[in-house]
DOVO-862702 format. One line per field, with one value per atom (N, C-alpha, C): residue in one letter; x, y, z. Coordinates in steps of 0.05 Angstrom, whole numbers, plus 5000, padded with zeros to 4 digits. Layout:
DOVO-862702
residuo: (a;...)
x: (X;...)
y: (Y;...)
z: (Z;...)
This chain:
DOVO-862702
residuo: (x;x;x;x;x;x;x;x;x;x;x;x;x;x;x;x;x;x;x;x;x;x;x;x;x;x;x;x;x;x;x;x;x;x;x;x;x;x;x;x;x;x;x;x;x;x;x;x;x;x;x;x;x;x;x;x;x;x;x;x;x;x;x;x;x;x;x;x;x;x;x;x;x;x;x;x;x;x;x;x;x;x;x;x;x;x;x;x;x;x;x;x;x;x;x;x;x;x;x;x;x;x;x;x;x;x;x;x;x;x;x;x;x;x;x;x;x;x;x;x;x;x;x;x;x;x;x;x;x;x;x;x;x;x;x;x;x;x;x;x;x;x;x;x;x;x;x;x;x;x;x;x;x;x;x;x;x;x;x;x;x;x;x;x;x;x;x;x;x;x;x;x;x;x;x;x;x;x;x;x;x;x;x;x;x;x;x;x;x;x;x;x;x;x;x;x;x;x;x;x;x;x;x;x;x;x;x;x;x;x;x;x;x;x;x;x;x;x;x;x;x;x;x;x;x;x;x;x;x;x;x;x;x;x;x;x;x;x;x;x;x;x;x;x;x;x;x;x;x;x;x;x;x;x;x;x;x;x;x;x;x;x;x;x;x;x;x;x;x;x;x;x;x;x;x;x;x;x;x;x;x;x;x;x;x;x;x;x)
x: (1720;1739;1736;1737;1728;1766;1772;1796;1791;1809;1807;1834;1815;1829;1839;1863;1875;1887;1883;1884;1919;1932;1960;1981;2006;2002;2002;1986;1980;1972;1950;1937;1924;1911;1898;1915;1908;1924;1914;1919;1913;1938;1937;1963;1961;1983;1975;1971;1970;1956;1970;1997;2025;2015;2014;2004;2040;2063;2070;2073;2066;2067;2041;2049;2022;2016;1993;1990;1966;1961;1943;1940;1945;1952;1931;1925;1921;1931;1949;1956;1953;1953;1945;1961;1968;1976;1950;1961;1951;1955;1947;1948;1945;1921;1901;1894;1884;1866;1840;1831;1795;1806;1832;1841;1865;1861;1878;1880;1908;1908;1912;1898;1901;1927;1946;1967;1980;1964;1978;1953;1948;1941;1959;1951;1965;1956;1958;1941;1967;1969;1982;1975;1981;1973;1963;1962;1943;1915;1909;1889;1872;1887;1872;1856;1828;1804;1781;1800;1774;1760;1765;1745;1766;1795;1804;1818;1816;1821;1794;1781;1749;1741;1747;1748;1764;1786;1804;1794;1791;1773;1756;1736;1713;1719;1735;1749;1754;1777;1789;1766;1744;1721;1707;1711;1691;1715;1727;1753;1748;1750;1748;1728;1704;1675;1670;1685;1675;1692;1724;1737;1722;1697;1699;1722;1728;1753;1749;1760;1756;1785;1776;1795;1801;1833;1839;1847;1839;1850;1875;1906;1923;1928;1931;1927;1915;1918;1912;1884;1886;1859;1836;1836;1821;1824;1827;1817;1801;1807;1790;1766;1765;1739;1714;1737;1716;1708;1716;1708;1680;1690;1674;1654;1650;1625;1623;1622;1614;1591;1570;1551;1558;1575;1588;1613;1619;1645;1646;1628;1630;1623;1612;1614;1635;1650;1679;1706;1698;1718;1723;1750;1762;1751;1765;1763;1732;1711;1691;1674)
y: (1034;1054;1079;1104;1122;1143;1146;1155;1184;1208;1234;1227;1233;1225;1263;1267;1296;1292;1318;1327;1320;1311;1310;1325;1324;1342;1307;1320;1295;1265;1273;1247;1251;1234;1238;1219;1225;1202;1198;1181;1170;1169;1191;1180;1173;1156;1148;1178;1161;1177;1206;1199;1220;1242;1228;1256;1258;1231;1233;1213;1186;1165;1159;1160;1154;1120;1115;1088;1079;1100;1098;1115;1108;1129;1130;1144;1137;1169;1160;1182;1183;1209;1211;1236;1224;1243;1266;1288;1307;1305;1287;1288;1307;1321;1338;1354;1375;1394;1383;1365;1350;1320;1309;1283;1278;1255;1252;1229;1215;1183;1173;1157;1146;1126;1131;1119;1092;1093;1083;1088;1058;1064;1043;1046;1024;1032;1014;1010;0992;0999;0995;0965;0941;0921;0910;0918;0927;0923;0950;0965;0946;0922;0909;0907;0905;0883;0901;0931;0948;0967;0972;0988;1008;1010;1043;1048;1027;1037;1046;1032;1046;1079;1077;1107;1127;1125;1140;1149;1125;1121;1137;1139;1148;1176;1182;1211;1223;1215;1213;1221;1205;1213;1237;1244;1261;1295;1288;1311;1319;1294;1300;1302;1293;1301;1341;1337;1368;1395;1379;1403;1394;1371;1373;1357;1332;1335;1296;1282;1254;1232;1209;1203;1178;1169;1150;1127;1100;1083;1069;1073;1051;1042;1052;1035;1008;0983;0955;0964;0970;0980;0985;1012;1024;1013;1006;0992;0969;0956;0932;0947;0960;0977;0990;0998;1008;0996;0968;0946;0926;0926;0908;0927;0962;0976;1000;0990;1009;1032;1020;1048;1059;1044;1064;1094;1078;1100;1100;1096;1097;1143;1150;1179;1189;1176;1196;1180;1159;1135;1150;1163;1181;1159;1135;1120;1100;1113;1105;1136)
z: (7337;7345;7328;7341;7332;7317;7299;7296;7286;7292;7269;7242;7231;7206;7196;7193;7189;7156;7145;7120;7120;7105;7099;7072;7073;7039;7031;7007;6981;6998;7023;7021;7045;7076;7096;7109;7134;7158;7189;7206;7229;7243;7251;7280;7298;7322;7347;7361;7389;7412;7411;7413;7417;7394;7368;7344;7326;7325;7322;7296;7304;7285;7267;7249;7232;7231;7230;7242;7217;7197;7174;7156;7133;7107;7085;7066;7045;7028;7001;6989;6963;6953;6924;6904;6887;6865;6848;6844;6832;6800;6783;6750;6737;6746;6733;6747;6734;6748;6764;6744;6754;6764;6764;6776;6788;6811;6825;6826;6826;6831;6859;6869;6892;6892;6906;6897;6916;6942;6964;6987;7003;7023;7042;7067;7094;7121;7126;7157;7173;7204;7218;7221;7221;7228;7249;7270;7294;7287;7265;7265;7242;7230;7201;7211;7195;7192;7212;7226;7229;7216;7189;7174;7164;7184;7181;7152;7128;7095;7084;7091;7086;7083;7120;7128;7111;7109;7098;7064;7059;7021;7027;7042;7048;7055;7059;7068;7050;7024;7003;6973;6989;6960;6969;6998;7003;7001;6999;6983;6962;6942;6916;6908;6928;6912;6921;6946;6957;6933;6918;6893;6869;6867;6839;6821;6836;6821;6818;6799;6802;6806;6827;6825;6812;6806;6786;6807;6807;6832;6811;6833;6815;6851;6862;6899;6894;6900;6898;6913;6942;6958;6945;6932;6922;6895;6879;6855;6863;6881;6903;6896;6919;6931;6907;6888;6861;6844;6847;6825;6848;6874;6884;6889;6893;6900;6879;6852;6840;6838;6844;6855;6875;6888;6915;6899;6880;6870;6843;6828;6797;6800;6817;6803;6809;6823;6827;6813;6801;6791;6758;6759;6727;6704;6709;6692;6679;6699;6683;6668)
């Protein structure tokens, strides 16, 4: 399934069809000038087990790789994600 994932304040999202309900989140705090903590992600339960936290992460790094800026995972998700694929996210991971 192909989703547009839209810029949000302080994070990205997936709404349904309508453009009203958000049906997939992921959000982040501004710490720093060069960091941001990933604070929260969620997926509509529907949608589990198809990729769409991935996407969003994958959206999320490509933000903060495009300001220059790194992010801190305290999100259960993304601390997952950066411990199980570290060459995937050790250059954008604050804490290494």
């Amino acid at each position: 399934m192909d989703f547009e994932i839209k810029e949000v304040d302080h994070g990205f999202a997936i709404f349904d069809e309508s453009g009203d309900k958000r049906i997939a989140e992921i959000e982040y705090q501004q710490t720093a000038e060069d960091i941001i903590v990933a604070t929260h992600t969620w997926v509509d339960p529907v949608l589990r087990g198809e990729g769409v936290a991935e996407k969003l992460l994958t959206r999320l790094v490509e933000f903060a790789d495009e300001k220059d800026i790194q992010i801190k995972a305290l999100c259960p998700y993304v601390v997952r994600k950066f411990n199980e694929e570290p060459e995937k996210y050790d250059f954008i991971n604050a804490d290494k």
